[in-house]
Backbone as CSV, one residue per row, in Angstrom:
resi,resn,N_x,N_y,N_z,CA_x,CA_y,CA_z,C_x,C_y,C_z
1,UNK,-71.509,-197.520,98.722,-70.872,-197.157,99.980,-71.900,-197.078,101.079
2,UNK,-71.518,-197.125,102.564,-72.392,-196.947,103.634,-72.799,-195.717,103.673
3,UNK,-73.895,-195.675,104.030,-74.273,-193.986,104.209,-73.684,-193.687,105.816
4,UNK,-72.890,-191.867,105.683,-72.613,-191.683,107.108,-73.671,-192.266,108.248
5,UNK,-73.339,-192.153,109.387,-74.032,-192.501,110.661,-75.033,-191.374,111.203
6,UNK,-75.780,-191.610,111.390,-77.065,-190.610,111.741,-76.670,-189.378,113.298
7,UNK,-76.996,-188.702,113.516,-76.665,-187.853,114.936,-76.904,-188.618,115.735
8,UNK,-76.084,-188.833,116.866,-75.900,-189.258,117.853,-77.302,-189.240,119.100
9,UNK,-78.191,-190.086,119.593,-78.966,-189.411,120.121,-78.506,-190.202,121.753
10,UNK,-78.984,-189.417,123.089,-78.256,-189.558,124.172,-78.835,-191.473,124.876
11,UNK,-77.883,-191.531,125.767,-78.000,-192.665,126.153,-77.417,-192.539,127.460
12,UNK,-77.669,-193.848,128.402,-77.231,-193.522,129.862,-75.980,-192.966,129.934
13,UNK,-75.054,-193.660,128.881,-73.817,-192.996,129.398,-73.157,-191.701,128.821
14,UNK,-74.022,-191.074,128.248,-74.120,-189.955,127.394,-74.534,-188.489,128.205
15,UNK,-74.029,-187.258,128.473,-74.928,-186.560,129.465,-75.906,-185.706,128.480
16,UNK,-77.056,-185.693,128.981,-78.145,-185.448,128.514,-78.417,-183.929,127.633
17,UNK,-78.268,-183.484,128.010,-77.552,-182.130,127.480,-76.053,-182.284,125.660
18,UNK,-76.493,-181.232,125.504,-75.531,-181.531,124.267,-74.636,-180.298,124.405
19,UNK,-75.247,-178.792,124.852,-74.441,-177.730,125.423,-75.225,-177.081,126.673
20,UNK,-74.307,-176.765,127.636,-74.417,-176.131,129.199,-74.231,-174.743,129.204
21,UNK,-74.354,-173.920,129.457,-73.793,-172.531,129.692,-74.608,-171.961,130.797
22,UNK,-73.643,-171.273,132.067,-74.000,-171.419,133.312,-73.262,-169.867,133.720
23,UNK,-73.982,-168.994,133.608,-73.477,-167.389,133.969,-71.636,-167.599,133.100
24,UNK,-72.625,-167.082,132.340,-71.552,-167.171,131.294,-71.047,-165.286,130.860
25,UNK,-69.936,-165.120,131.468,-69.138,-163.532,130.882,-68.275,-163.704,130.119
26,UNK,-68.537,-162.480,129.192,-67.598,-162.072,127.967,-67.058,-160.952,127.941
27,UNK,-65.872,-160.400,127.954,-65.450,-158.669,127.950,-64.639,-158.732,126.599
28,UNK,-64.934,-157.823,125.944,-63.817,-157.283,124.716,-63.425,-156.315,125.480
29,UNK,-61.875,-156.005,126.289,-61.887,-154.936,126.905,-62.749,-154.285,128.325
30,UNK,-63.428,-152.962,127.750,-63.705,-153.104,129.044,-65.534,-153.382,128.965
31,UNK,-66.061,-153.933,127.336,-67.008,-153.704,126.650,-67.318,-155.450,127.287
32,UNK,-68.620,-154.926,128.107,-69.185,-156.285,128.864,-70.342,-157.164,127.999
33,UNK,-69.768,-157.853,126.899,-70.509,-158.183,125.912,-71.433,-159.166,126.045
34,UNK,-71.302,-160.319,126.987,-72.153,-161.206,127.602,-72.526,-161.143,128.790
35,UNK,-73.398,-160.665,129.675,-73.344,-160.932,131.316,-74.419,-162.009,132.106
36,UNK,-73.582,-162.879,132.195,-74.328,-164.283,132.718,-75.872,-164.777,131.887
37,UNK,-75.184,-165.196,131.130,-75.411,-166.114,129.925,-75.721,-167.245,130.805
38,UNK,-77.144,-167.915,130.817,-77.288,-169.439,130.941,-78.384,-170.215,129.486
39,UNK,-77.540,-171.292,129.525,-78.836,-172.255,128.517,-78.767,-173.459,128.496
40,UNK,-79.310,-173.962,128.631,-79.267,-175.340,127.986,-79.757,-175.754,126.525
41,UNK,-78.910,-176.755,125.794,-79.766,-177.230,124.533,-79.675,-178.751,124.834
42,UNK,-80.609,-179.328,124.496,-80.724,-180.570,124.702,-80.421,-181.263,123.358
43,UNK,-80.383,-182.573,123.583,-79.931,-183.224,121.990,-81.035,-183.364,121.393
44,UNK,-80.559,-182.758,120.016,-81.768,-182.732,118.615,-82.684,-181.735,119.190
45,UNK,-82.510,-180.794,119.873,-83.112,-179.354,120.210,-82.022,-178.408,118.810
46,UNK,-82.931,-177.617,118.929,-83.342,-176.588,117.269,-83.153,-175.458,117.993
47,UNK,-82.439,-174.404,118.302,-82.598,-173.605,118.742,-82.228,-171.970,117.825
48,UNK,-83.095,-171.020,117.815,-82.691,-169.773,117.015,-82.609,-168.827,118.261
49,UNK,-81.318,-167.889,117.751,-81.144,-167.165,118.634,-81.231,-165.602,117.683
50,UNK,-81.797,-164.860,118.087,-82.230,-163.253,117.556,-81.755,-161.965,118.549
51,UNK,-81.892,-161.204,117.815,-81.374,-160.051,118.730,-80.665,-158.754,117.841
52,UNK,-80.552,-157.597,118.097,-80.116,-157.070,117.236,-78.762,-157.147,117.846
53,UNK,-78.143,-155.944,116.235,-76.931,-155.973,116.192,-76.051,-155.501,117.166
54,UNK,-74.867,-156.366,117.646,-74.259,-155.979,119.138,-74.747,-156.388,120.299
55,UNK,-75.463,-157.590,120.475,-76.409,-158.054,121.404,-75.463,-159.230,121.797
56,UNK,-74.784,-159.645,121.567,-74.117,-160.786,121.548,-74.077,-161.926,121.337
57,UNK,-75.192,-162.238,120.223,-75.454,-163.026,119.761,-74.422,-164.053,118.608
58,UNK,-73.466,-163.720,118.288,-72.414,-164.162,117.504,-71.448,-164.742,118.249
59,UNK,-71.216,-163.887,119.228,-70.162,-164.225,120.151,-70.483,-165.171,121.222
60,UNK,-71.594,-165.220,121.290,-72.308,-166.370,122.177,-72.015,-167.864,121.817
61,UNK,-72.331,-167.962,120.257,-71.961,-169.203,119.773,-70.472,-169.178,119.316
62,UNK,-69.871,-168.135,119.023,-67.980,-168.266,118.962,-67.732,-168.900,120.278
63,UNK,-68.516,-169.271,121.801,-67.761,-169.219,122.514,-67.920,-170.697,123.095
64,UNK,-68.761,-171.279,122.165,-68.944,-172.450,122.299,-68.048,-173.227,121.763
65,UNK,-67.165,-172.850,120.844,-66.168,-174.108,120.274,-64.849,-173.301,120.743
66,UNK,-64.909,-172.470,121.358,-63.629,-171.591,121.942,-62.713,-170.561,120.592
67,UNK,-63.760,-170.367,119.446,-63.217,-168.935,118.642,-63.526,-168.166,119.585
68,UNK,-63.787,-167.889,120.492,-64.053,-166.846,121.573,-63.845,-167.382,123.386
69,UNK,-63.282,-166.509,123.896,-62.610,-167.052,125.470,-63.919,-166.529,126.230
70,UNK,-64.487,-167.159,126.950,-65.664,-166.635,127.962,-64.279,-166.506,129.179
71,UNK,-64.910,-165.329,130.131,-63.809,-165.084,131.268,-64.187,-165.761,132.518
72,UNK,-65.531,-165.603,132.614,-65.997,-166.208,133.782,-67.037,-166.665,133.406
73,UNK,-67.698,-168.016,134.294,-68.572,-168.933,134.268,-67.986,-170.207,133.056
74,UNK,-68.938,-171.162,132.914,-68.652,-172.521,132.696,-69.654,-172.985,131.423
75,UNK,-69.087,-173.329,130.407,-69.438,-173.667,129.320,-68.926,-175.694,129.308
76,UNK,-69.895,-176.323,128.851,-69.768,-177.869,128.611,-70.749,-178.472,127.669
77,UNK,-69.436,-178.689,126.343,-69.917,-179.241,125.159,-69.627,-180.888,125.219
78,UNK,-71.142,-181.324,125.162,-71.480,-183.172,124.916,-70.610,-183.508,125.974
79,UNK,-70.256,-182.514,127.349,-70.075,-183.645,128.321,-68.560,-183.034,128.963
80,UNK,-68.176,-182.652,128.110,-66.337,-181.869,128.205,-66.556,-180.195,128.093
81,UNK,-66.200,-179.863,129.834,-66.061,-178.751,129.628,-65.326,-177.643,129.194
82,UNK,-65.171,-176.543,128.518,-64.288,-175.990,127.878,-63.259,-175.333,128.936
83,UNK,-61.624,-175.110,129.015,-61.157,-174.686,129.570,-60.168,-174.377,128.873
84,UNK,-58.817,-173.941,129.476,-57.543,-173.356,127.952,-56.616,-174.660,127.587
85,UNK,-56.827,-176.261,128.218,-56.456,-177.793,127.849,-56.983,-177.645,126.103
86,UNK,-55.975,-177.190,125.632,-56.294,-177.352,123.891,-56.268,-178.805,123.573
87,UNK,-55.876,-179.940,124.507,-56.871,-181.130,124.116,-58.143,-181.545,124.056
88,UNK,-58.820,-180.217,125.274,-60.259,-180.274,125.325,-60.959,-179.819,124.283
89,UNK,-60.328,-178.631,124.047,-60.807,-177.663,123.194,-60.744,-178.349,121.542
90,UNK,-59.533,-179.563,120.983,-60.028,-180.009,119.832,-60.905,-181.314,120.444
91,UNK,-61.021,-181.457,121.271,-62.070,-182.797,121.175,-63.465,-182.077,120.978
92,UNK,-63.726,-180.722,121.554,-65.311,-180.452,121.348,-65.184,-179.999,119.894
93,UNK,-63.620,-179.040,119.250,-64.010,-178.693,117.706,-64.578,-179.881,116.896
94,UNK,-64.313,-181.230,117.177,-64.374,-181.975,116.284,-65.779,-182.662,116.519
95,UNK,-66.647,-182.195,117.163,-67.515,-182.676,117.526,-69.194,-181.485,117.157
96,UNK,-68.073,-180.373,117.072,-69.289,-178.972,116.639,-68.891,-178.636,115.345
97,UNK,-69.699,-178.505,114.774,-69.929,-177.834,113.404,-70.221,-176.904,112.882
98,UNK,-69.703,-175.866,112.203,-69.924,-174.377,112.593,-69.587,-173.801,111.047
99,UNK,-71.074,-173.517,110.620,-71.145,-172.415,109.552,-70.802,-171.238,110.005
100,UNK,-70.120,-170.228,109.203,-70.100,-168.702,109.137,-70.789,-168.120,108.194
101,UNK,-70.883,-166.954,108.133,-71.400,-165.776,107.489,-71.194,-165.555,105.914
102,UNK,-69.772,-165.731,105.780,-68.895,-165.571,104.855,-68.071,-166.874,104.461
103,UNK,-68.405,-167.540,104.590,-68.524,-169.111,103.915,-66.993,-169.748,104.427
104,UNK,-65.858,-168.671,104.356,-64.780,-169.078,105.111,-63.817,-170.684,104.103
105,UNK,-64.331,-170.468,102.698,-63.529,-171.870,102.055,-62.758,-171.083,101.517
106,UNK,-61.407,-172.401,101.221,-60.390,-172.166,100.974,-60.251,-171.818,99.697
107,UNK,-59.876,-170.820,98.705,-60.377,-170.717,97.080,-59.610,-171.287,96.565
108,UNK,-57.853,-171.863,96.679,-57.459,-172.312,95.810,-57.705,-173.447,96.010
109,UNK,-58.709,-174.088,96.338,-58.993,-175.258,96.782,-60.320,-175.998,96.140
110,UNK,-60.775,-177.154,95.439,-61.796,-177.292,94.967,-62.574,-177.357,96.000
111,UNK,-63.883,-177.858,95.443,-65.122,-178.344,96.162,-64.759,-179.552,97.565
112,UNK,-63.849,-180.136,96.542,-63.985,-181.739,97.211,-62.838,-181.558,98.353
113,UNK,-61.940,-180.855,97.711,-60.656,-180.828,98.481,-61.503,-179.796,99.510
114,UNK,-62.138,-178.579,99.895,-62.440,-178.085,100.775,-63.208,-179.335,101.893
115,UNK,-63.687,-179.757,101.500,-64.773,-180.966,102.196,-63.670,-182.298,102.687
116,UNK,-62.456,-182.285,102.394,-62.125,-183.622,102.523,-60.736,-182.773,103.091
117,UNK,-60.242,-181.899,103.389,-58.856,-181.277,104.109,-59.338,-181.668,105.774
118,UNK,-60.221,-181.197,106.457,-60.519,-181.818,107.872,-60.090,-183.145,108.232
119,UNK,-61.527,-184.174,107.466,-61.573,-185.436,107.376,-60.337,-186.281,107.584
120,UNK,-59.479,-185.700,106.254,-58.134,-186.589,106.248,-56.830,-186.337,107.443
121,UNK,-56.846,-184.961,107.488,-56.079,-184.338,108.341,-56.371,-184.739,109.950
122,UNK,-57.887,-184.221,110.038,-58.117,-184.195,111.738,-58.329,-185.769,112.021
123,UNK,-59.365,-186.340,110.962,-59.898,-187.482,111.371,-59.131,-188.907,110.923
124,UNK,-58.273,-188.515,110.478,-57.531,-189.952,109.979,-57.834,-190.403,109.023
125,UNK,-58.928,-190.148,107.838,-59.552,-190.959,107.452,-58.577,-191.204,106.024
126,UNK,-58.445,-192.119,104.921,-58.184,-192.406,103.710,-58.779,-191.327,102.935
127,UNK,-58.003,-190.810,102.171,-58.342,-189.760,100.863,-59.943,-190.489,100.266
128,UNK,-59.835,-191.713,100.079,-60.779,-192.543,98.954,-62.070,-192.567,100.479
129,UNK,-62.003,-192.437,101.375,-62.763,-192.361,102.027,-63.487,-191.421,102.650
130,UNK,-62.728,-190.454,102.778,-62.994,-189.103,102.725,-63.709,-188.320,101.143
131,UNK,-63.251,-188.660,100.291,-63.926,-188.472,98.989,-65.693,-188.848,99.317
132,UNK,-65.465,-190.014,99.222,-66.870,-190.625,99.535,-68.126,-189.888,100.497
133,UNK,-67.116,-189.859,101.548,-68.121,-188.901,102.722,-68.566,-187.556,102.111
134,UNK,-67.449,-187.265,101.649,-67.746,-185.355,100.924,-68.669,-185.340,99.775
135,UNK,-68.826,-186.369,98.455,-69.919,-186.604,97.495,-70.925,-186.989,98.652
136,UNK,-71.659,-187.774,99.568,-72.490,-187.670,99.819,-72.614,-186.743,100.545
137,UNK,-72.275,-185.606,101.229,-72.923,-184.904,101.683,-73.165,-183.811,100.734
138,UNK,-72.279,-183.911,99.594,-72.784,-182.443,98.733,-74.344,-182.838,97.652
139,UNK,-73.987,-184.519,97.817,-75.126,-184.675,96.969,-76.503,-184.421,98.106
140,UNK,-76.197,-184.652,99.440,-77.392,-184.086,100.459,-77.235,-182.509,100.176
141,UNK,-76.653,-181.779,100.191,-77.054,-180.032,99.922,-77.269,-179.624,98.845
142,UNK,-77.531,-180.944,97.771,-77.920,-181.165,96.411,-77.165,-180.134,95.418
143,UNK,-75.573,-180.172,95.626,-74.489,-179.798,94.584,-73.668,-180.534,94.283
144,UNK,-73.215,-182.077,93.901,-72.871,-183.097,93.629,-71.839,-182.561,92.705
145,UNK,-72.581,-181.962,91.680,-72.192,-181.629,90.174,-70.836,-180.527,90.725
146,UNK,-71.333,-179.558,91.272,-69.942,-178.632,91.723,-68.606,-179.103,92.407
147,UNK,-68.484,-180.701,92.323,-67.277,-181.401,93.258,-66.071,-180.702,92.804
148,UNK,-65.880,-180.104,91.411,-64.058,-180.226,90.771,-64.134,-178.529,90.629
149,UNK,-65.252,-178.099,90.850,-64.806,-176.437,91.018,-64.197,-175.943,91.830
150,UNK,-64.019,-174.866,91.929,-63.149,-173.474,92.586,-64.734,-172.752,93.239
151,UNK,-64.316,-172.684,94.347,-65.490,-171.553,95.436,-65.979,-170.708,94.532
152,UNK,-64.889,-169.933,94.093,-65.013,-168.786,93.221,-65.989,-168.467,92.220
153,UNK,-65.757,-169.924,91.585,-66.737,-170.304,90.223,-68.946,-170.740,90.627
154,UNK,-68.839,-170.738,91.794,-70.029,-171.138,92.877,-70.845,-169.481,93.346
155,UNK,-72.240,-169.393,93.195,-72.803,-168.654,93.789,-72.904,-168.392,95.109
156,UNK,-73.551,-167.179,94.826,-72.822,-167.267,97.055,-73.614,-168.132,98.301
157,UNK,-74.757,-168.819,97.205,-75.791,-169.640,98.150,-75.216,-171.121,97.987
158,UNK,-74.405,-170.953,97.063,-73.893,-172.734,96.576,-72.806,-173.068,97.297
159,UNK,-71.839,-171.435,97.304,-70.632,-171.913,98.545,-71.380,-171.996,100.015
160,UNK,-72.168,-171.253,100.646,-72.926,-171.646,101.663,-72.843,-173.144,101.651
161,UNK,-73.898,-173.828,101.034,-74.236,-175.422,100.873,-73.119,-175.991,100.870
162,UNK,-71.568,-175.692,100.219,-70.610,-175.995,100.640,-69.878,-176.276,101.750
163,UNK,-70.447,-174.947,102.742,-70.055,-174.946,104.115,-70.530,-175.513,104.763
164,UNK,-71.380,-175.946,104.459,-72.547,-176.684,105.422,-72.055,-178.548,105.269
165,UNK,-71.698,-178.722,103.880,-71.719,-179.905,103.414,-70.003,-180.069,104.049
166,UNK,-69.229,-179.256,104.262,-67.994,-179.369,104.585,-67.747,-179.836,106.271
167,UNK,-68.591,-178.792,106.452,-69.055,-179.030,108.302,-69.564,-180.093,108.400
168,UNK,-70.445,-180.974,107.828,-71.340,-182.357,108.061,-70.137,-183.430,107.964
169,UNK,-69.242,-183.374,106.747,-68.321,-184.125,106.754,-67.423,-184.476,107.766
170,UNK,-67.112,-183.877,108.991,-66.498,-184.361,110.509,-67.565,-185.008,111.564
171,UNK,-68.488,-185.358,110.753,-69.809,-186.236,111.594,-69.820,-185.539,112.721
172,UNK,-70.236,-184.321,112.853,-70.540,-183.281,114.003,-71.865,-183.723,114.544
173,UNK,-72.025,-183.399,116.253,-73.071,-184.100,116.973,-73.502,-182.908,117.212
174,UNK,-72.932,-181.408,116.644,-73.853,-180.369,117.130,-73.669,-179.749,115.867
175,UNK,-74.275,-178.508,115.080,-74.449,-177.737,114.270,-74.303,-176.304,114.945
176,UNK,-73.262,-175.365,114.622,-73.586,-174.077,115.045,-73.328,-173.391,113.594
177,UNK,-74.520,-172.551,113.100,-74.834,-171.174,112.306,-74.930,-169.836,112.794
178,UNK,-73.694,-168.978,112.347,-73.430,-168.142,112.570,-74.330,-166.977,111.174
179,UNK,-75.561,-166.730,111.189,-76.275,-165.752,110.351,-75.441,-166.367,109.069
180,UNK,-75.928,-167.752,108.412,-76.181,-167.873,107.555,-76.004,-167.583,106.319
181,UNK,-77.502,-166.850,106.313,-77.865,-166.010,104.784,-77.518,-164.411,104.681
182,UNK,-76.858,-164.266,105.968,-77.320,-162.726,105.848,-75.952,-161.617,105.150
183,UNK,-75.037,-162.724,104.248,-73.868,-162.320,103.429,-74.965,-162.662,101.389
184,UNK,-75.881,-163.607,101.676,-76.479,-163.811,100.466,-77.246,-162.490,99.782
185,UNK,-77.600,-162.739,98.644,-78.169,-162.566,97.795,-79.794,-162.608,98.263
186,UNK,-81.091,-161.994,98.158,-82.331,-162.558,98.684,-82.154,-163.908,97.871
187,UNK,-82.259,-164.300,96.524,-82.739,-165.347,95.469,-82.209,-166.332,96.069
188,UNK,-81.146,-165.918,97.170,-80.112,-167.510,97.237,-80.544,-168.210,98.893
189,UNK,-81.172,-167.202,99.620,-81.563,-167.182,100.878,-82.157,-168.639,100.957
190,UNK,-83.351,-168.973,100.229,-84.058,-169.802,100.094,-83.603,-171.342,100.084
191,UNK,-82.338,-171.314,99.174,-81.673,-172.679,98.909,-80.886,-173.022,100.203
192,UNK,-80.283,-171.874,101.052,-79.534,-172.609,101.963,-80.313,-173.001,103.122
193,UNK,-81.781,-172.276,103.500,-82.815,-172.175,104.311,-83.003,-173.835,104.563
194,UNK,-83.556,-174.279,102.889,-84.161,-175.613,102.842,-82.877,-176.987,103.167
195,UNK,-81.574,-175.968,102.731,-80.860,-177.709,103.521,-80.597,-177.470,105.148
196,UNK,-80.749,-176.157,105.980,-80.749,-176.210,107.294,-81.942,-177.178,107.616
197,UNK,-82.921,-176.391,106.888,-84.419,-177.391,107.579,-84.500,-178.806,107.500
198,UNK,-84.180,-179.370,106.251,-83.777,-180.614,106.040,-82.596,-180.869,107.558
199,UNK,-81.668,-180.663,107.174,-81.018,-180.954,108.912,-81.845,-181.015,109.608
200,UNK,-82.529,-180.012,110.503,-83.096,-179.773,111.262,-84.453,-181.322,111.328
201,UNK,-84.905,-181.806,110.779,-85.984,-182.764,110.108,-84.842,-184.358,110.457
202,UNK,-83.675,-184.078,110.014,-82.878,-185.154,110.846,-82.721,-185.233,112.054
203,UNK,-82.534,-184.829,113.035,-83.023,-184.479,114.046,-81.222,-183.922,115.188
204,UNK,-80.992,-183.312,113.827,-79.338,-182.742,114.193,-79.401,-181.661,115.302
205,UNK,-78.515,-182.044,116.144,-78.718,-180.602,117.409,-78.198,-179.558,116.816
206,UNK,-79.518,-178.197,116.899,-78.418,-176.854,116.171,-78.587,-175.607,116.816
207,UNK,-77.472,-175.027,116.629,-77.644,-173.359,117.685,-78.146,-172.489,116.264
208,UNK,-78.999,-171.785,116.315,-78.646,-170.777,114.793,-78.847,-169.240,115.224
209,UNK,-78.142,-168.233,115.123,-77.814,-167.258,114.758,-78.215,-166.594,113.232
210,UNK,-79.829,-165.566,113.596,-80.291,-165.852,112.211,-81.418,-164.554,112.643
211,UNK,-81.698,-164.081,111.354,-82.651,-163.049,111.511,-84.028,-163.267,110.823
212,UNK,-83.893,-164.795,110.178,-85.222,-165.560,109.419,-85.744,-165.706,109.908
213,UNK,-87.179,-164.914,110.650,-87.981,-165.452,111.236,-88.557,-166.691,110.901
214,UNK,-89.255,-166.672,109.540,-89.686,-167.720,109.104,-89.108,-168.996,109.553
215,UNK,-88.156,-168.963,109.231,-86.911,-170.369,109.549,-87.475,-170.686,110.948
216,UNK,-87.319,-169.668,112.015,-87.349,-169.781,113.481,-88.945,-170.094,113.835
217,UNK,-89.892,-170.200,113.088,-91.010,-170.296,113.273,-91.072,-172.169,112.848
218,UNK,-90.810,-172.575,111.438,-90.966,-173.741,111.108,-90.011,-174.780,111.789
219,UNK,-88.510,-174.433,111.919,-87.678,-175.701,112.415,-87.868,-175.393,114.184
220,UNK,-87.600,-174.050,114.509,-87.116,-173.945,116.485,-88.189,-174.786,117.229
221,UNK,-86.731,-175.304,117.971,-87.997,-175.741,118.949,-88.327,-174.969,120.178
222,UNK,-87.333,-173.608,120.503,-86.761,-173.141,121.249,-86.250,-171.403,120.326
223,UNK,-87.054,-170.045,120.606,-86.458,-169.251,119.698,-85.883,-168.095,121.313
224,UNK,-84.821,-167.731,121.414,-84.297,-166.873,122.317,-84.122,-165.333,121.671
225,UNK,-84.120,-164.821,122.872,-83.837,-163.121,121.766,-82.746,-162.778,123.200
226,UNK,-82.098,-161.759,122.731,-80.735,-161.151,123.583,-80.587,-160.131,123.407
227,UNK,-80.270,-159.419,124.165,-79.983,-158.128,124.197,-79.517,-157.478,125.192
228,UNK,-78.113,-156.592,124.778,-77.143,-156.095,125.413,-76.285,-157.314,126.439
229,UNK,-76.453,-158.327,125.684,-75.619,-159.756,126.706,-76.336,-160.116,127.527
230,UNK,-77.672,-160.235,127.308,-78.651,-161.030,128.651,-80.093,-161.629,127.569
231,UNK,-80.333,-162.814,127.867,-81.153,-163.235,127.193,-82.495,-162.698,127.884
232,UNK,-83.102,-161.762,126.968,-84.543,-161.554,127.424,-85.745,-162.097,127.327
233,UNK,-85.698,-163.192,126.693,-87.024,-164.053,126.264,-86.560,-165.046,125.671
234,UNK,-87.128,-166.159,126.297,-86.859,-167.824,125.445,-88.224,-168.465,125.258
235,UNK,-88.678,-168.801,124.512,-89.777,-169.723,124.603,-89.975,-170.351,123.301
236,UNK,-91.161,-171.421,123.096,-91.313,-172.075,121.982,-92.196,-171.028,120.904
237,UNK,-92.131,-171.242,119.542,-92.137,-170.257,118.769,-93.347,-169.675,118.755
238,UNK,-94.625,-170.657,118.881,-96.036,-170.215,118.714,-96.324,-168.473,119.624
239,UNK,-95.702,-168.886,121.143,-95.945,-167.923,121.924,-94.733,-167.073,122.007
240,UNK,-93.902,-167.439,121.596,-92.643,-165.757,121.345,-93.076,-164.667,120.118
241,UNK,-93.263,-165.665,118.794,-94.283,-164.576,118.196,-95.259,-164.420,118.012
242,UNK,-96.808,-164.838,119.122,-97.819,-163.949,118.873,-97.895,-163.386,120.222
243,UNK,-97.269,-163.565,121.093,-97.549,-163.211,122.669,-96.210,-163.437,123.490
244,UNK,-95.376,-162.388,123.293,-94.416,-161.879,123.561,-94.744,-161.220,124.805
245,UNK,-93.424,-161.957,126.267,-93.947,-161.297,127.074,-93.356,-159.769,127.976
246,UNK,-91.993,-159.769,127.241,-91.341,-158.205,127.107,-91.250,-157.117,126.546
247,UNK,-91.326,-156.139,126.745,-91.673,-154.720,125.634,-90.375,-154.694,124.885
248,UNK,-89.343,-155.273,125.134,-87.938,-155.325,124.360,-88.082,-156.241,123.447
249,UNK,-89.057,-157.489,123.324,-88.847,-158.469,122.284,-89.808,-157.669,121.906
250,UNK,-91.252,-157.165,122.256,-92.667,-156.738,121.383,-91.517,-155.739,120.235
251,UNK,-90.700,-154.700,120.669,-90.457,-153.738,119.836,-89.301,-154.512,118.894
252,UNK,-88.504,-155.148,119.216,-87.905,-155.793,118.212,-88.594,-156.692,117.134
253,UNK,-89.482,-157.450,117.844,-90.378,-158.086,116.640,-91.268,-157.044,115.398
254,UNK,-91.970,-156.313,116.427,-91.878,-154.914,115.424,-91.248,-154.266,114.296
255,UNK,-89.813,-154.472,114.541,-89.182,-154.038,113.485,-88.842,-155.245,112.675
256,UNK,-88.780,-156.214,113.286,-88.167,-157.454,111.937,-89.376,-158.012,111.533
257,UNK,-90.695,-157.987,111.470,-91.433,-158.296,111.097,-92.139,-157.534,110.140
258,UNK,-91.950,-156.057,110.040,-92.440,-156.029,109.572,-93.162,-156.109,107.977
């Protein structure tokens, strides 16, 4: 069979940018969870985003494929900006790719059938073709062998690789990780680490939501920290962690480092 098609990389008629976010607000209520949010990620930009808990770091990337309503300011994924046109809104789902926390597969559902329900459904594609796409990507998160199981029967780092391999299967031009590992096991941390990085080494555009430094040191090209809904520090990794230039990132690095 052909191997899928590689990430998309930009071209004149392509806008250069892969996601926009331009004073970007969020309210749960009367709880002002984002306040003017800007970023850019460029295509095949790596980006980790940190921050502690309640910073808005989750909801930042929910609000990129619209699991989350920003109220004010302007969000634009690969070119289409998000608005409440739920034609817009599935043209960017099908285009972002989005791990969760909690792996989010269907249990009465095998391996293959989790990986191939999108494909056939959203994308049109033939069952026998969709099969195909879903073995190679599980044989890329190197679980091939787990195709005819049940979630259930899968460790909690193997359904991860699942999610990941499920998400790759809609040939997504962006990657969003929502903290990963941080539902795993430590032992299992490791296995899902190495197929992000591998992504990341393809040169896949990704948002990640993640408390691995390590990770954010070897793949980011770009590590941000947030707090209380305002990004307080962005820079490339060398100089965010040895020369940090806010007393809010110094003391947070403090604690996750140590």
């Amino acid at each position: 069979m052909s191997e899928p098609s590689a990430p998309q990389t930009a071209s004149p008629q392509t806008p250069a940018a892969a996601i926009e976010m331009q004073d970007v607000h969020k309210w749960f209520g009367r709880f002002h969870v984002l306040r003017g949010v800007d970023l850019t990620v460029q295509r095949g930009e790596r980006i980790v985003i940190c921050g502690p808990s309640g910073s808005g770091k989750s909801t930042l990337i929910r609000c990129i494929n619209r699991l989350e309503t920003h109220q004010r300011g302007r969000i634009v994924v690969d070119g289409v900006e998000l608005t409440d046109d739920t034609r817009r809104i599935d043209e960017i789902r099908r285009d972002v790719g989005m791990v969760f926390q909690h792996f989010n597969l269907f249990p009465h559902l095998t391996v293959l059938e989790n990986c191939t329900l999108s494909p056939i459904w959203s994308l049109g594609k033939s069952q026998k073709e969709a099969e195909e796409t879903a073995m190679h990507y599980l044989a890329r998160v190197r679980i091939p062998e787990q195709a005819r199981k049940y979630p259930l029967q899968l460790s909690g780092g193997q359904q991860q690789r699942v999610a990941i391999a499920r998400a790759l299967c809609m040939s997504p031009k962006i990657m969003l990780f929502d903290e990963p590992t941080s539902a795993l096991d430590p032992e299992m941390v490791k296995e899902v680490l190495d197929t992000m990085v591998s992504l990341a080494k393809d040169g896949m555009t990704m948002l990640c939501v993640t408390h691995e430094m390590g990770f954010a040191r070897e793949v980011a090209d770009r590590v941000a920290f947030i707090d209380q809904g305002e990004f307080v520090e962005i820079n490339t990794p060398e100089p965010f962690f040895t020369n940090p230039q806010h007393d809010r990132t110094k003391l947070f690095l403090s604690q996750i480092l140590r």
